[in-house]
C-alpha positions in Angstrom: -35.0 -53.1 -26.2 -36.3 -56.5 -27.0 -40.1 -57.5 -26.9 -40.4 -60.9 -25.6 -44.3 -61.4 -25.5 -47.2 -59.5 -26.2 -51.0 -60.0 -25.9 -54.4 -58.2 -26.3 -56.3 -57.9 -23.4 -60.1 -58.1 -23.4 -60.0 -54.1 -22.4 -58.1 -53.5 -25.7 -54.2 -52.7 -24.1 -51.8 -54.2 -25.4 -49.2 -56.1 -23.1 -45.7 -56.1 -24.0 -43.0 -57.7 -21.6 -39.9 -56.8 -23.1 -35.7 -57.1 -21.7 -33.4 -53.7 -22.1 -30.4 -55.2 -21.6 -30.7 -57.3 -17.9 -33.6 -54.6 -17.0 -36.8 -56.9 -17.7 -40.5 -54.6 -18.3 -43.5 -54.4 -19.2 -45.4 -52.0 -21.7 -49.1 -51.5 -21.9 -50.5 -49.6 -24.8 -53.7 -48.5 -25.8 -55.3 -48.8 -29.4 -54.5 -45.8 -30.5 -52.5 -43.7 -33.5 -51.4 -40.6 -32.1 -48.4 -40.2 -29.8 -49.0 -41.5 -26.2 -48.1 -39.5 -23.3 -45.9 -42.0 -21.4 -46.5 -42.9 -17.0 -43.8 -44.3 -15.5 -45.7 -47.1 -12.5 -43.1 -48.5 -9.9 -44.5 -50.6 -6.8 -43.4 -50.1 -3.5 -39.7 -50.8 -2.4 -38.7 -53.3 -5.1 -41.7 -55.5 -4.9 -42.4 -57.4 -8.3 -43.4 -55.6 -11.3 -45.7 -58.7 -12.1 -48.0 -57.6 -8.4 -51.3 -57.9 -9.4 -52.4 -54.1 -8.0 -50.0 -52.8 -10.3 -50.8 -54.4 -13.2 -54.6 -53.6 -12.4 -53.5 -49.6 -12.2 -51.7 -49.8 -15.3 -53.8 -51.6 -17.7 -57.0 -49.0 -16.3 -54.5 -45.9 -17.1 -53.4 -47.5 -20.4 -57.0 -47.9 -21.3 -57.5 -44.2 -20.4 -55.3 -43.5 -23.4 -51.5 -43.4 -21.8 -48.3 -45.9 -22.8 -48.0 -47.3 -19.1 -44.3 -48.9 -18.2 -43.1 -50.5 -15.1 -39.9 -52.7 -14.5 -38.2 -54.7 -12.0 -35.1 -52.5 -11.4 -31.5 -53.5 -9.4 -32.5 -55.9 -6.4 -36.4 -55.4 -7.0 -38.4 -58.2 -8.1 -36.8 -61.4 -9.7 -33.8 -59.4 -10.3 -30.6 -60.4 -7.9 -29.9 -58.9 -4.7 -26.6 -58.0 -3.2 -25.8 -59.9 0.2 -25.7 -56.9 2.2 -29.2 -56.5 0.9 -30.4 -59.7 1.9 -28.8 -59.3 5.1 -31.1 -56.1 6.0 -34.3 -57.7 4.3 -33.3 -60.7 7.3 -32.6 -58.0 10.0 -36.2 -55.9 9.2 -38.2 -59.7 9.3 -36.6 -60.4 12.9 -37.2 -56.6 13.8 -41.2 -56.6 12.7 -41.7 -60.2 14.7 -40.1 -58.7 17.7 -41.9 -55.4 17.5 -38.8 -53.6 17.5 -37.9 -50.2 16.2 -37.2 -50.5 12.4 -36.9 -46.8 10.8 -33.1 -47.9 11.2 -32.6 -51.1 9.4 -35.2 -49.4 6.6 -33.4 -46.8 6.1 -30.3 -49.1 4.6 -32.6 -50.9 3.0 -34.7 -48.6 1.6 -32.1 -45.3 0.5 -29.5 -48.3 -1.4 -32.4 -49.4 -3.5 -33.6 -46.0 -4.3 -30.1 -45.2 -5.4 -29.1 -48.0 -7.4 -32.7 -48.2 -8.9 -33.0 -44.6 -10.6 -30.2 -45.2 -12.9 -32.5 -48.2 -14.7 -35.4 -45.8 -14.7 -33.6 -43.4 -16.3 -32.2 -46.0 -18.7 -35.6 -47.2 -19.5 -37.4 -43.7 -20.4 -34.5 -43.1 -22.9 -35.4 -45.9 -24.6 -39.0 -45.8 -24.4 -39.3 -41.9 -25.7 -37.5 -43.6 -28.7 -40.4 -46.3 -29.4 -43.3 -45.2 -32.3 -46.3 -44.1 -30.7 -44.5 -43.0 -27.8 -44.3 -38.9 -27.5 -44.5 -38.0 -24.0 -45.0 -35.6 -22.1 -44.1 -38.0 -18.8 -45.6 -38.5 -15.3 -44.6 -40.5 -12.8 -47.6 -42.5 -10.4 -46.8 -45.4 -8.3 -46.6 -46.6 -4.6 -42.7 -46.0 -4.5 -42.4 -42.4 -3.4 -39.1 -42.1 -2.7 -38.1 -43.4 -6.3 -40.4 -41.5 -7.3 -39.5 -38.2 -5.7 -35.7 -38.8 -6.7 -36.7 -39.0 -10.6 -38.7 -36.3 -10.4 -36.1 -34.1 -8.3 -33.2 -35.3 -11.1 -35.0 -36.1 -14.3 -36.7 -32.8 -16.2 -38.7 -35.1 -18.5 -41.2 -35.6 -15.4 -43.9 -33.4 -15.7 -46.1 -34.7 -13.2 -46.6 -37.0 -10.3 -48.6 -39.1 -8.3 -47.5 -40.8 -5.0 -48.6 -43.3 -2.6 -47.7 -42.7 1.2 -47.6 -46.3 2.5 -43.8 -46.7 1.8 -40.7 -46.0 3.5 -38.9 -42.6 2.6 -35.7 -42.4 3.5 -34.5 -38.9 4.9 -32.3 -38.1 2.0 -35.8 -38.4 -0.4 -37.5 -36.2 2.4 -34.7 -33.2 1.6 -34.9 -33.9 -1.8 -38.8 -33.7 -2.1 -38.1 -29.9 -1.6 -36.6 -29.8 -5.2 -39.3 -31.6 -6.7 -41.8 -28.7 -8.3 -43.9 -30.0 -11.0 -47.7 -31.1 -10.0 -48.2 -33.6 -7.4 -51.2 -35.3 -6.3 -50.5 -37.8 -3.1 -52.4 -40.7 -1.5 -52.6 -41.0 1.9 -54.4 -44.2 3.9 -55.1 -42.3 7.2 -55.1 -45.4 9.3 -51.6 -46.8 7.6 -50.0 -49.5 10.0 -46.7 -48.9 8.4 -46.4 -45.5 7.9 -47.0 -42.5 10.6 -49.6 -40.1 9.8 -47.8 -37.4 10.9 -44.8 -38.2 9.2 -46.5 -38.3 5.8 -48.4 -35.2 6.2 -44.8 -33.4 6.9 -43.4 -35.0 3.4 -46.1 -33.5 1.6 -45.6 -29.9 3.6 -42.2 -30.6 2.3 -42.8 -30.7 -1.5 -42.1 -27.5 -3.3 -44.8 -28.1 -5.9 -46.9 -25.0 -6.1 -49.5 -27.0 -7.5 -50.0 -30.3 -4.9 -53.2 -32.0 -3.5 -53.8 -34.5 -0.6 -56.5 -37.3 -1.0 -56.7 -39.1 2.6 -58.8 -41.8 2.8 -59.8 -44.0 6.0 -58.0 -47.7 6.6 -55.4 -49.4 6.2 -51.9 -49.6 4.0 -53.8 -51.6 1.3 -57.3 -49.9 1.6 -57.0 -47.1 -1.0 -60.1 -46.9 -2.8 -60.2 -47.4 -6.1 -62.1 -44.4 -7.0 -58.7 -42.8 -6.3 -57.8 -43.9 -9.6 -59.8 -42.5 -11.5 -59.1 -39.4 -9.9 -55.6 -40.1 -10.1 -56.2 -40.6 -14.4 -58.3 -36.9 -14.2 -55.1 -35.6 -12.4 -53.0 -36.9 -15.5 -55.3 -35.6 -17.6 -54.7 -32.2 -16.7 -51.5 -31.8 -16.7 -50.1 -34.4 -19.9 -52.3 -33.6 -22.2 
């Protein structure tokens, strides 16, 4: 792993873009001495780690007291896209303008993504449990369920997560969220243009967490309030500390 930049912010974190290998991050640190547990914060579906609600989330955890890390895995962000993903990025624009069905065209979108992202993820935590400062335990909180359910199904590090119901979940995430069992707290937007109510609400009947909580707010897919994360800090509180 190689730091490229760092700053302080004016809330104390520290801001770290760094390159691990052609995976490019960020870290955000507090000021503090003793081993930080570590939250893993991915957007939805490959948009840019740089997008400005993510970086708000992360620096507010990070000043909570956790080493935040985010990065722009295979064909999200900046990082190149195959043609066959371009093609179905063009065939779900056309789709939306016409009003046609498109649980189709996300679907091989959406599952390809998932699968060729985790293996970055995964990369990525190796190296940053190896960092000073950095001592885990791990959680997982971001808008990208369905890379977030498959690193918490695969990857025993995970200890807890949080999840965001505004994205696409392809149906092999929606099996898989019956492996995932460690404590789950999950965002709903009851009024979500995107995303069915009722299909959401059956994803989170699916999770075999003993330990899971729904938060549904009124409005729309980018209406969450942002008293949800604070709540969503007290939730990692509990269970990482």
């Amino acid at each position: 792993m190689r730091f490229t930049s760092e700053q302080r912010l004016d809330d104390g974190v520290l801001e770290r873009e760094f390159t691990l290998g052609e995976i490019p991050g960020t870290l955000w640190t507090p000021e503090s001495a003793a081993p930080l547990p570590l939250i893993l914060m991915a957007h939805n579906n490959g948009l840019p780690k740089a997008d400005p609600r993510l970086v708000a989330r992360a620096r507010y955890t990070a000043a909570r007291g956790y080493a935040v890390a985010t990065i722009d895995a295979a064909g999200c962000g900046d990082r190149p896209r195959s043609a066959a993903d371009e093609q179905a990025r063009a065939g779900l624009r056309r789709a939306m303008r016409a009003g046609e069905p498109v649980d189709e065209l996300l679907e091989s979108l959406v599952g390809p993504m998932v699968e060729n992202a985790v293996p970055d993820w995964r990369t990525t935590l190796d190296t940053l449990l190896q960092l000073p400062g950095i001592g885990g335990p791990v959680g997982y909180s971001g808008g990208w369920a369905a890379l977030g359910i498959r690193l918490a199904a695969v990857d025993p590090r995970i200890v807890a997560a949080g999840f965001h119901a505004g994205g696409y979940v392809p149906r092999a995430q929606r099996e898989e969220a019956r492996q995932v069992t460690v404590p789950l707290l999950f965002l709903l937007q009851w009024d979500d243009e995107g995303n069915p109510r009722q299909r959401a609400l059956d994803l989170f009947d699916a999770f075999g967490s003993k330990e899971k909580t729904l938060h549904a707010n009124l409005g729309g897919h980018t209406g969450t309030p942002w008293f949800e994360l604070e709540d969503s800090c007290r939730f990692l509180d509990r269970h990482l500390r």
